[in-house]
N, C-alpha and C positions, 0 to 999 in steps of 0.2 A: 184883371187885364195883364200886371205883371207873370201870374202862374200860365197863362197861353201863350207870353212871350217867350218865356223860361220853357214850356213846353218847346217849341220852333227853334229856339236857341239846340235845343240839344237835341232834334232832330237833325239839323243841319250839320251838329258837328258828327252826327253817325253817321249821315251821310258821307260827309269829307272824309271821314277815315273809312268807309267804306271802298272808295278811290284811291285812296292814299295806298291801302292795303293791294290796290289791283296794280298801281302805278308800281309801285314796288316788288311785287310779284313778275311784272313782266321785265322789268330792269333786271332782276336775277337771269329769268330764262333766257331771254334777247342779249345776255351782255353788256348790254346798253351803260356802258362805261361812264357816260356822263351823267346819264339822270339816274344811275345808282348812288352817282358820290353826293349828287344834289340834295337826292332823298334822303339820307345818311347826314348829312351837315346838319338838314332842317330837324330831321327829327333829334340830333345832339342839341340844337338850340331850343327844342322842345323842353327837351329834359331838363336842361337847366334852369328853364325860368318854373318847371313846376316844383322845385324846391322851393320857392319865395312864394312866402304866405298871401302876396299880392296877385300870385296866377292868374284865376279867372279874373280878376278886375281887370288884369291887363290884355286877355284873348274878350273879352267885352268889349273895352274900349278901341280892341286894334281893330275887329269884326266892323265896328259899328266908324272908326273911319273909312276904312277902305270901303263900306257901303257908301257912304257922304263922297269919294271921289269918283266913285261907278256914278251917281245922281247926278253928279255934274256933268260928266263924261256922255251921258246919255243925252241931259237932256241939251247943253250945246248940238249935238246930233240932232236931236228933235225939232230943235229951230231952222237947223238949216234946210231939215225938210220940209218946215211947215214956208218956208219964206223961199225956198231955189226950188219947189216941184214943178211949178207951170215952168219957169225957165230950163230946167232939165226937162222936161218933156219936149218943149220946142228944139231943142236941139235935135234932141234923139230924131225926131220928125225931119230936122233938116238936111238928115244924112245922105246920101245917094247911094247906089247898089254900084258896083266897082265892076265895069266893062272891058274886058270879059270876063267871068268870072272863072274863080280861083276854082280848081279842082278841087273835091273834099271826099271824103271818109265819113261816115258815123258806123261809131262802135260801140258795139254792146259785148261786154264777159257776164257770160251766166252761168250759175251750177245748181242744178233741180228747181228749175224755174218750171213746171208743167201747169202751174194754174196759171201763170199771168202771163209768161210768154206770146201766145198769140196775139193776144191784144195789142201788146209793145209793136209786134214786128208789126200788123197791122196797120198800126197811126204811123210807124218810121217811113212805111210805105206811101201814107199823103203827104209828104212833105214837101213843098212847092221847090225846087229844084230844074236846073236840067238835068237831064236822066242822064246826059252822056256825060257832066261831069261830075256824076252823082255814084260813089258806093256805098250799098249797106251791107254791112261785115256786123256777125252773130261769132265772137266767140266762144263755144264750148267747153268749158272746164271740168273735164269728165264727168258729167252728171250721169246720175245712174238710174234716173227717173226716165219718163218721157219726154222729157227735155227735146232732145234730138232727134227725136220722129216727127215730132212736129215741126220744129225747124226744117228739116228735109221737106216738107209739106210745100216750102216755098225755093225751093230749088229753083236758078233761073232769074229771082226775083233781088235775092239776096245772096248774099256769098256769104258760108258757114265753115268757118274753120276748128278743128276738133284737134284739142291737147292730146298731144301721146307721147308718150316713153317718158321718161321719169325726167322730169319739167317742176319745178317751181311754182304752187299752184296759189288761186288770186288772182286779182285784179292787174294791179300794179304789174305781176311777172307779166303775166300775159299781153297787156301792152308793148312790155318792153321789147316782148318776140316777136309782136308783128308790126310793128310800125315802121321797124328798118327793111321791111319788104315791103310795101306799099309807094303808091307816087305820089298820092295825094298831097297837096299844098295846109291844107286844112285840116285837121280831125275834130268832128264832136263827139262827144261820148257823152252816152245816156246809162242809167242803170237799167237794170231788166224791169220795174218796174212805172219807167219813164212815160208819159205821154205827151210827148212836145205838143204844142200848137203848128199847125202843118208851113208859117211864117217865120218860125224860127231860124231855120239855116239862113236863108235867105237875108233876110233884116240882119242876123247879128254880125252876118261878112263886110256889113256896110262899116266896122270898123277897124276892118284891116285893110283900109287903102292907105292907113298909116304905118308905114313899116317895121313901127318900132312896136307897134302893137304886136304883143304875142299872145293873149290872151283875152276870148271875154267869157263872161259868167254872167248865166242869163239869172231868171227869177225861179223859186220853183215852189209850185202850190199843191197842199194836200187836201187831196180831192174826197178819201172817202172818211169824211166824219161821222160817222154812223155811234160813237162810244165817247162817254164823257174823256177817255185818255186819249182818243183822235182829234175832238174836238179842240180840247185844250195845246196838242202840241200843236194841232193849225193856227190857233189864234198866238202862241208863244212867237213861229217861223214868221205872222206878219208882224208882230213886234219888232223881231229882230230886222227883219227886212226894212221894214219904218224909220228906226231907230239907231239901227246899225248902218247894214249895207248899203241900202240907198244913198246916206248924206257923206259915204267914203269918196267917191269922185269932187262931191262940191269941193269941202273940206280938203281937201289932196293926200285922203288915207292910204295905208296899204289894203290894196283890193284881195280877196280874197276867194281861193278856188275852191269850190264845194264837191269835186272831184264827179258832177253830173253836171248836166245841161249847160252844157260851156263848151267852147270851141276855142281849139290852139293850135297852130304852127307848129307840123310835122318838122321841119329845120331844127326849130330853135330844142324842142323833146330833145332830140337827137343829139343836139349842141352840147345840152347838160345833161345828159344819159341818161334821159329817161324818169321814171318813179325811181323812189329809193322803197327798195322792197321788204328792208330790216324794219319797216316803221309799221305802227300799225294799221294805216291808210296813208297812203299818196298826196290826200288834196293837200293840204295847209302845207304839207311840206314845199310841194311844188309852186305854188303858188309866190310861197314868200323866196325863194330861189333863183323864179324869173325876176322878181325887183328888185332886188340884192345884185343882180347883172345886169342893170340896168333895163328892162323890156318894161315896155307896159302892158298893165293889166285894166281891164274894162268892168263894169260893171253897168249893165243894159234889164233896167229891170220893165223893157217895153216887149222883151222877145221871153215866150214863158213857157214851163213845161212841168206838167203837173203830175203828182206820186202820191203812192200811198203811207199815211201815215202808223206808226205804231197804235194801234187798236188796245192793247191792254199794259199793266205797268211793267211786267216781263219784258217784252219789247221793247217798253221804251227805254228800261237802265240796260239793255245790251245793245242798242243802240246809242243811247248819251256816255256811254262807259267808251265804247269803242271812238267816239268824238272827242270826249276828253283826252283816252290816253294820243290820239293823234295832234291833238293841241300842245297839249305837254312837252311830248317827244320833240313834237316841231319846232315848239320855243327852244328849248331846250340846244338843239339840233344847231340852229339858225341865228341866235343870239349872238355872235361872235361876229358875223358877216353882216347882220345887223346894224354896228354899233360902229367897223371898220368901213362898212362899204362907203364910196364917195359917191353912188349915184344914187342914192337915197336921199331926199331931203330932210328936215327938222320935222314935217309934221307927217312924215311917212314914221321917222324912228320911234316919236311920240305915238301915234295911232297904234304900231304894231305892241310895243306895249302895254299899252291898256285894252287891245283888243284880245290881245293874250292870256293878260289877268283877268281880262272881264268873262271871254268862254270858261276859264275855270270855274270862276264865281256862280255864273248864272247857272254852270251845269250840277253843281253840287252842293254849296249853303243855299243858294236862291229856291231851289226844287223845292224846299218845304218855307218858304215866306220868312227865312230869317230878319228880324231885327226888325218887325215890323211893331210896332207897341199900341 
């Protein structure tokens, strides 16, 4: 049993430096000033303790606390779900639909989407909505597929705006170019491979009759398990969802933006300019940026909208790689504002740090069952 331990144990740490090595790769190329010097300090204190003949007993015993504080961490979480779910549901139920309702946006950035595009525009199209205070905007990121022919396909239906001349390409730029031309009150954004439930917009406005609400974030479920590595990250997302997101509201966490199936206040975007586009995704950044200025964030896991998941392990470490470095950067980023803001309270500054340490953990020792004996 020990030599499967000892197997897991040093998967885990090939993994970490497998990250460690990308973290630090993009800190060079990005400039990324501060989590260059961070990565640099750690790997000096690296160094020095593997002169001392105690090294690994001491990366043993440090591994295996910081797992015993995640165990805690969780499973306080897990109580509060299994004891506040009926009464967070009642709530959610008692909310009312805000008369008249707020204008909105939903946005979609795509580039070489030609397989699963239709489908997306498709379901954006049942969305229980008034039409007239309802837009759907497709934007184009010069895709060089069929992307765009079929978008055209629904001219009329949807408004399709197409990046040109030398623009800053992604998600985040793209945003940030068109939201200061729009009127809408609301935006939700979806991925290109999003399929809300056609209740979504609807239900989740019901909690911006609070003003200070600037954001909420719905639920999101992966639909096509067809591969043990689909299946696995669906059942990992309602972990996390169980475990995590869900008991952040009871609890009074920082809530957290998953950069899809969420709706925010075009104003407030505006207010703090937007995505920050040096990062290597937008959510977490944004996210922890509206609570650090005081807004509140939601987390409504009654309004849902379902994705595809990574099918093979290709996928999935270029999608958990791209998560992490967006975690990292963010903490990184945001810890300063963190730790000064006044409208944070104690168990927001608490939460965001161990929710912090915990996305690293889970995305990289955790992947192969470290410290399990």
């Amino acid at each position: 049993m020990q030599g499967v331990s000892m197997f897991f144990f040093a998967g885990g740490l090939l993994t970490v430096a497998y990250f460690f090595y990308y973290i630090l790769k993009y800190s060079i190329l990005n400039k990324n000033r501060n989590g260059l010097i961070f990565i640099l300090l750690f790997s000096a204190f690296i160094w020095a303790l593997s002169a001392s003949p105690t090294f690994f007993d001491f990366i043993w015993i440090l591994f295996n606390t910081i797992q015993f504080i995640f165990v805690l961490f969780l499973v306080a979480h897990m109580f509060a779900t299994i004891f506040f779910y009926w009464k967070r549901n009642r709530y959610l139920k008692s909310l009312n639909t805000p008369d008249p309702l707020p204008s909105a946006a939903v946005v979609v950035a795509v580039f070489n989407e030609e397989d699963i595009i239709e489908e997306t525009v498709q379901n954006l199209l049942k969305l229980e909505y008034d039409k007239d205070k309802l837009e759907i905007i497709v934007i184009d990121d010069k895709s060089t597929d069929g992307t765009l022919d079929i978008l055209k396909k629904y001219e009329g239906k949807i408004q399709i705006v197409e990046r040109q001349g030398p623009v800053i390409k992604g998600k985040p730029a793209a945003f940030n170019d068109l939201l200061p031309t729009l009127d809408a009150e609301l935006i939700c954004v979806f991925d290109c491979d999003s399929l809300p439930k056609p209740d979504f917009l609807i239900k989740g406005i019901r909690h911006f009759k609070d003003e200070n609400v600037a954001l909420v974030q719905g639920r999101n479920i992966e639909y096509n398990q067809n591969t043990l590595v689909s299946r696995l990250v669906a059942l990992d997302l309602d972990v996390i969802h169980f475990s995590v997101y869900f008991p952040k509201p009871i609890l009074k966490g920082m809530i957290m933006f998953e950069g899809r199936a969420a709706i925010f206040r075009r104003s407030t975007f505006l207010k703090l300019g937007g995505f920050d586009v040096d990062l290597p995704t937008e959510d977490w950044d944004y996210g922890c940026r509206l609570q650090v200025a005081g807004y509140t964030s939601v987390y409504d896991h009654t309004i849902k909208s379902y994705e595809q998941a990574p099918d093979d392990f290709k996928s999935y470490f270029k999608q958990r790689r791209r998560w992490l470095s967006s975690t990292v950067f963010s903490m990184l980023k945001n810890v300063s504002g963190v730790v000064k803001s006044s409208k944070l309270s104690f168990s927001q500054k608490t939460d965001y740090f161990f929710t912090s340490t915990y996305q690293l953990w889970s995305l990289t020792v955790n992947f192969f069952g470290l410290m399990v004996y």
